[in-house]
N, C-alpha and C positions, 0 to 999 in steps of 0.2 A: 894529895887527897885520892882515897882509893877511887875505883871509876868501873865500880861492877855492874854486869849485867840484871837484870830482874830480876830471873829465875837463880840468880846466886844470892838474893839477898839474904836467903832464911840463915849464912853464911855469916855476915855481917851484925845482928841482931845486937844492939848497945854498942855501937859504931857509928860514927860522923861517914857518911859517904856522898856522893856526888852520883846521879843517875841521867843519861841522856836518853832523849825521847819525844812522841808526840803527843802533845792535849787532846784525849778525846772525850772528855767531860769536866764539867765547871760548877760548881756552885757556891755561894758565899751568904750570912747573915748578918754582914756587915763588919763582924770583929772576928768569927772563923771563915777560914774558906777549905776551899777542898778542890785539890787537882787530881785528876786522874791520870796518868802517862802510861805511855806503855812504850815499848822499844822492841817488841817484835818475838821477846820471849816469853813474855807476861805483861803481866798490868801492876802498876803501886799505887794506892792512892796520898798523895801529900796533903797534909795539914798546916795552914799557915794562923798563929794568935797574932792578930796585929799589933796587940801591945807587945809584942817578943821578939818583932824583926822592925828590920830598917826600914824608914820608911821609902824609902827606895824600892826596898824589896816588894811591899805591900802595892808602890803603885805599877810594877813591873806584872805583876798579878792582875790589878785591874786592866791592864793591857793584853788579855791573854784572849786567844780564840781558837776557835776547835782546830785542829793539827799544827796549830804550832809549837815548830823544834825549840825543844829548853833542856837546860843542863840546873838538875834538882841538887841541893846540898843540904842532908837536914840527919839526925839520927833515926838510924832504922829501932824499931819497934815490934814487937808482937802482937798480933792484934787478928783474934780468929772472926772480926763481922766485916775485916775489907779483903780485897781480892787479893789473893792469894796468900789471909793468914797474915801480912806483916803490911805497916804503916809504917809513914816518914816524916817525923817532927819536921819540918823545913825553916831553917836557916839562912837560906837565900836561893836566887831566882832568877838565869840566866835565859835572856830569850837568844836563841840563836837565828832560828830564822821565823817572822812575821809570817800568818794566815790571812789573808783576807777575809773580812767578813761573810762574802758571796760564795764560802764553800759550797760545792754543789752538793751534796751530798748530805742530806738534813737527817733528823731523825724521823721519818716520814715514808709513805708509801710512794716509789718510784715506780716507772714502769720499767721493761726490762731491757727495753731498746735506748731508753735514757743511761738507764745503770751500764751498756755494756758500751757506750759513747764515754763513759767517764770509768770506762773500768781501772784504768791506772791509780784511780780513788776510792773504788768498789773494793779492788785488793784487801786494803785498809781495816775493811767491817768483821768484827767475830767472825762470822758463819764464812766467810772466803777464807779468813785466814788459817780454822780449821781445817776445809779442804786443804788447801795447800800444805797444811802439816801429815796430813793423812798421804797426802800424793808424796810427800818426801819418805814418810817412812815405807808405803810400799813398793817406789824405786829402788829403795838399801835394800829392802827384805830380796829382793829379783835377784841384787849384787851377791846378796849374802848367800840367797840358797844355790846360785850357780858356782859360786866361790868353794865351798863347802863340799862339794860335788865332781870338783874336779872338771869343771868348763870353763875351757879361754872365752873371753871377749875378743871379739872379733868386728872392727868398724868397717863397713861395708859403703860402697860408692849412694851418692845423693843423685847425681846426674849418670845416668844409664843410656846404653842404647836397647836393652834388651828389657822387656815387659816381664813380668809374673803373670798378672791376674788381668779379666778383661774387662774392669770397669776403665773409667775416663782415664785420661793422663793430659798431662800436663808440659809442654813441648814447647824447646826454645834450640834457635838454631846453635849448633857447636861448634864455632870456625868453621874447618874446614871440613868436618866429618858429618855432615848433615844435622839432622835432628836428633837431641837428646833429652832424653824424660826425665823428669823429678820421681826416683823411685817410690813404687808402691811397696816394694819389700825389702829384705834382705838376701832373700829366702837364695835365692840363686847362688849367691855369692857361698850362702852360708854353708852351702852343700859341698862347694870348689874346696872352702875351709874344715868342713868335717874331716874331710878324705886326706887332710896334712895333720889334726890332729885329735879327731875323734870323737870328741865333745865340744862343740861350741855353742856360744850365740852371740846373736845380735841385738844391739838396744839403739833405737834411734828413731826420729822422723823420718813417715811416710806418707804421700798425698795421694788425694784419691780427685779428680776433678769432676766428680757425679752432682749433678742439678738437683743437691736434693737435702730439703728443708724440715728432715725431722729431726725428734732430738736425741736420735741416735746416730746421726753422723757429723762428720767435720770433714773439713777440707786437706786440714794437717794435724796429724793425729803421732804418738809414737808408739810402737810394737816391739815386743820384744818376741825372738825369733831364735830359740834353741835348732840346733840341728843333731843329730847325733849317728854317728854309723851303729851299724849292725841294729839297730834299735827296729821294728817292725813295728803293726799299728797297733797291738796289743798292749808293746811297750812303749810307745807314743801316750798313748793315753792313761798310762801309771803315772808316767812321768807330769802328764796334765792334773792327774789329781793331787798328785803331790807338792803341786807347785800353788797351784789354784789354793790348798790346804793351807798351806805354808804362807802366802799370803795375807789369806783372812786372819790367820792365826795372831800374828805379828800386828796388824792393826787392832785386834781386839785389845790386845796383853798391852801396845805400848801409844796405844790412840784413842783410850777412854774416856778422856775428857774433851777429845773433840768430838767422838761421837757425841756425846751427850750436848754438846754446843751444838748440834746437829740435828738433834731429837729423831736419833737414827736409835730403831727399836734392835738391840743385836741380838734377838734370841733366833731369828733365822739365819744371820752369822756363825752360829754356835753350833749349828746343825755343820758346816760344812765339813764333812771331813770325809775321805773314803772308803768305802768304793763309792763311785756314783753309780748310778742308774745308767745303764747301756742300752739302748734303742735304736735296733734297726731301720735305716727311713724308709722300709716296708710298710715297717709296723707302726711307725711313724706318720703315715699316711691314712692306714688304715685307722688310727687313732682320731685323724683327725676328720676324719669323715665322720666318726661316731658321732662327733660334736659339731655336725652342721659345714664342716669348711669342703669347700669345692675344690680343693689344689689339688692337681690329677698328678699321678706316679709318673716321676721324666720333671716336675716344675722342683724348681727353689725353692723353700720355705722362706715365707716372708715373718715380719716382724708379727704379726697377727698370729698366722702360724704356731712358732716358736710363742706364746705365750698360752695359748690352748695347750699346747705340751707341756707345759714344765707345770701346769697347773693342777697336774695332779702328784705333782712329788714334791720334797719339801727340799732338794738340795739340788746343784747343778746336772743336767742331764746331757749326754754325748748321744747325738744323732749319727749314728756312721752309716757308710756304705752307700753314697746317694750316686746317683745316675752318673754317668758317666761326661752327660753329655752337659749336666749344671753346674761341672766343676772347672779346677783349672786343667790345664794341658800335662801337669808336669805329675798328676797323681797316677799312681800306681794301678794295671785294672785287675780287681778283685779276679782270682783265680776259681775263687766258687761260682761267680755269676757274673759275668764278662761282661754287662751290661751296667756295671759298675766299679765304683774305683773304690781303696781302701782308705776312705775320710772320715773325719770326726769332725762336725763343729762342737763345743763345749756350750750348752742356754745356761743362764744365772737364774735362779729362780727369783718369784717376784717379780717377774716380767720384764726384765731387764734384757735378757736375750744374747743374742754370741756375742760370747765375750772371746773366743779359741779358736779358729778355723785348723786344722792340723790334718795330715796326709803321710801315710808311706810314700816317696818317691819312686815315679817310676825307673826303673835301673836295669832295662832293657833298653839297649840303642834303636833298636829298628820299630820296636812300639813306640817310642817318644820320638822319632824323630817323623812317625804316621801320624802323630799328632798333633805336631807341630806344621805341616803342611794340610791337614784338617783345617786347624785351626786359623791358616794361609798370616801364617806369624813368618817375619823373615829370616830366612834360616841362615843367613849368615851374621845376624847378631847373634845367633844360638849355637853358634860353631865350637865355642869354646867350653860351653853347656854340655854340648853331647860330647865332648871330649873325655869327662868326666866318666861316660861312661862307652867310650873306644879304649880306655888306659885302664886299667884293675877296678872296672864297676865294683858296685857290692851294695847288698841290703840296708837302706837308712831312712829316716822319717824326721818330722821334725812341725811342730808345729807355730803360730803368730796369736801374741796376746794381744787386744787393745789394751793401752794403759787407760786412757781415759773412759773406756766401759767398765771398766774394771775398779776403778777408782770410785764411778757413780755410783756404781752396784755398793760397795760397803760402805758407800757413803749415804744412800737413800735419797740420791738426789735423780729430779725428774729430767735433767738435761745433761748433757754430754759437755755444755758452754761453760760450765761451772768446773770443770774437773781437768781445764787448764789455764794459766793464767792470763794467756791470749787468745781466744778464740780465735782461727779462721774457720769463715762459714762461708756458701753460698754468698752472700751480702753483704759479706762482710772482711774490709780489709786491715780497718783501724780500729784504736789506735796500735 
């Protein structure tokens, strides 16, 4: 007996097959019934006439309960008012594994500290399981456009001794070499790697250990982190649009039906393509003065910020050139006004906010390594950092997406907790 997936049945149509799977909906009138299964690529719904099967089979049925595993055998059918277009005469009725009655998980309003205590069953529901189809296809889309482009993958160390950025970190002793961090980037590394083959990037988890409970952060998040030589900030931020582009793009064309599981409005999706909008964080400031905000020239733009911004344009906007003194160590300082370095974060529009951080590197030894003793970082985790630029420096940039902003942003969702399948938050360790 054939043993096809869902999404292959339309494949099978006036075929005896076999489909494994879990119940996620029941009903009966006593002589039809109606199962619903699904297995991860789709949904079928099964029909049982109880004068037409065993009775076996019929009381194997009265036994059935929301997720439990069964193996369906019945002829597939055409049938445009069940999901997905095709029905399954059933035949017979394997229960593989028992549900408990006390599923947690009802058709009912939960709250959200319940749902993410039962997320391993939360997974489970439409609307998660479209995120997660959305999140796979724009990890491929990252593979594909760097693939296509001519950039190696490059997998870079988790446990570091040397720091990126200056938020929290995360610190556990390392035998005999003292203390070593859960990286915040790649970025470092990715730079050591450009300089062997010119184009790279990196894709992986990084932790941020910051006290902080909005729904734009996470604890452990992943970034993807192109690096590229000779590339400048100009060409930094082509290559951001491009990517950012290329992203959206690919979710629209091949994640339509989960957007729509989503009730994600894509006509500001539709907007994204380049150029974007270029903003000086001069003008940046001064913009936001117009509209009441108090953030003085020299501070970071916070979440609030970045939404008064972007809320006059209809597509992602690049803040570059911010203070010198609100950035990291390793950025470049702007040759026009030394009072700044050469940075871009990328806002999502819709208030979503940096989804990009991206910088030319600095690629002067004796200005990064005055910054590095600025910033009283120990210079001899950084010894092999500035090496990079004691041996054939040279011009390069390279910037850090979030996946999971990135993911929320085309998915219209209000929290970061939804756009992976495990949350680590502040609070949160399980499951």
């Amino acid at each position: 007996m054939s043993t096809p997936r869902i999404d292959e049945l339309k494949q099978h149509v006036g075929r005896s097959v076999t489909v494994r799977g879990w119940v996620t909906h029941l009903r009966s009138s006593g002589k039809i019934a109606f199962v619903i299964l699904r297995d991860g690529t789709g949904q079928i719904q099964g029909v049982l006439a109880k004068t037409q099967i065993a009775p076996e089979v019929w009381e194997r049925f009265t036994a059935l309960t929301t997720e439990t595993s069964v193996a369906m055998t019945g002829e597939v059918h055409a049938e445009e008012r069940s999901p997905g277009g095709i029905e399954m005469a059933v035949t017979n009725l394997e229960i593989i594994g028992a549900s408990s009655l006390d599923y947690p998980i009802q058709p009912k309003e939960h709250g959200i500290d319940f749902l993410l205590d039962h997320r391993h069953f939360w997974l489970r529901s439409p609307r998660q399981r479209a995120i997660a189809r959305v999140r796979n296809e724009v990890e491929q889309a990252i593979h594909d456009f760097f693939y296509a482009r001519g950039f190696l993958r490059v997998d870079t160390p988790i446990l570091t001794a040397a720091i990126g950025e200056r938020s929290g970190l995360f610190s556990t002793e390392y035998f005999d070499e003292g203390n070593a961090y859960l990286a915040q980037t790649g970025q470092l590394y990715g730079e050591a790697a450009a300089a062997a083959f010119g184009r790279i990037y990196t894709f992986g988890p990084t932790f941020r250990a910051e006290k902080s409970k909005t729904r734009r952060h996470l604890t452990e998040f992943w970034m993807i982190e192109p690096e590229v030589a000779w590339n400048d900030s100009d060409d930094n931020m082509r290559l951001q649009e491009d990517f950012v582009s290329y992203l959206v793009r690919r979710a629209l064309d091949r994640c339509a039906d989960d957007l729509v599981v989503l009730e994600r409005d894509t006509a500001p999706l539709e907007r994204v393509v380049p150029p974007f909008v270029r903003l000086d964080y001069g003008d940046a400031i001064s913009l936001l003065h117009r509209k009441g905000s108090a953030t003085a020239w020299g501070d970071d733009l916070g979440a609030e910020d970045e939404s008064l911004i972007v809320a006059d344009y209809d597509k992602p906007v690049f803040v570059m050139n911010y203070p010198r003194e609100a950035k990291a160590f390793y950025m470049k300082e702007n040759p026009a006004d030394p009072r700044t370095v050469l940075c871009d974060d990328l806002l999502a529009p819709e208030g979503y906010g940096e989804i990009i951080g991206g910088s030319q590197r600095e690629d002067d030894y004796d200005r990064l390594l005055a910054r590095i003793r600025a910033e009283k970082l120990p210079e001899a985790a950084y010894d092999w950092y500035l090496d990079l630029r004691r041996y054939g420096t040279f011009v390069h940039s390279g910037f850090g997406l979030g996946l999971e902003r990135t993911v929320a942003w085309i998915c219209g969702l209000p929290h970061l907790r939804e756009a992976i399948a495990f949350p680590r938050l502040m609070n949160r360790l399980r499951p």
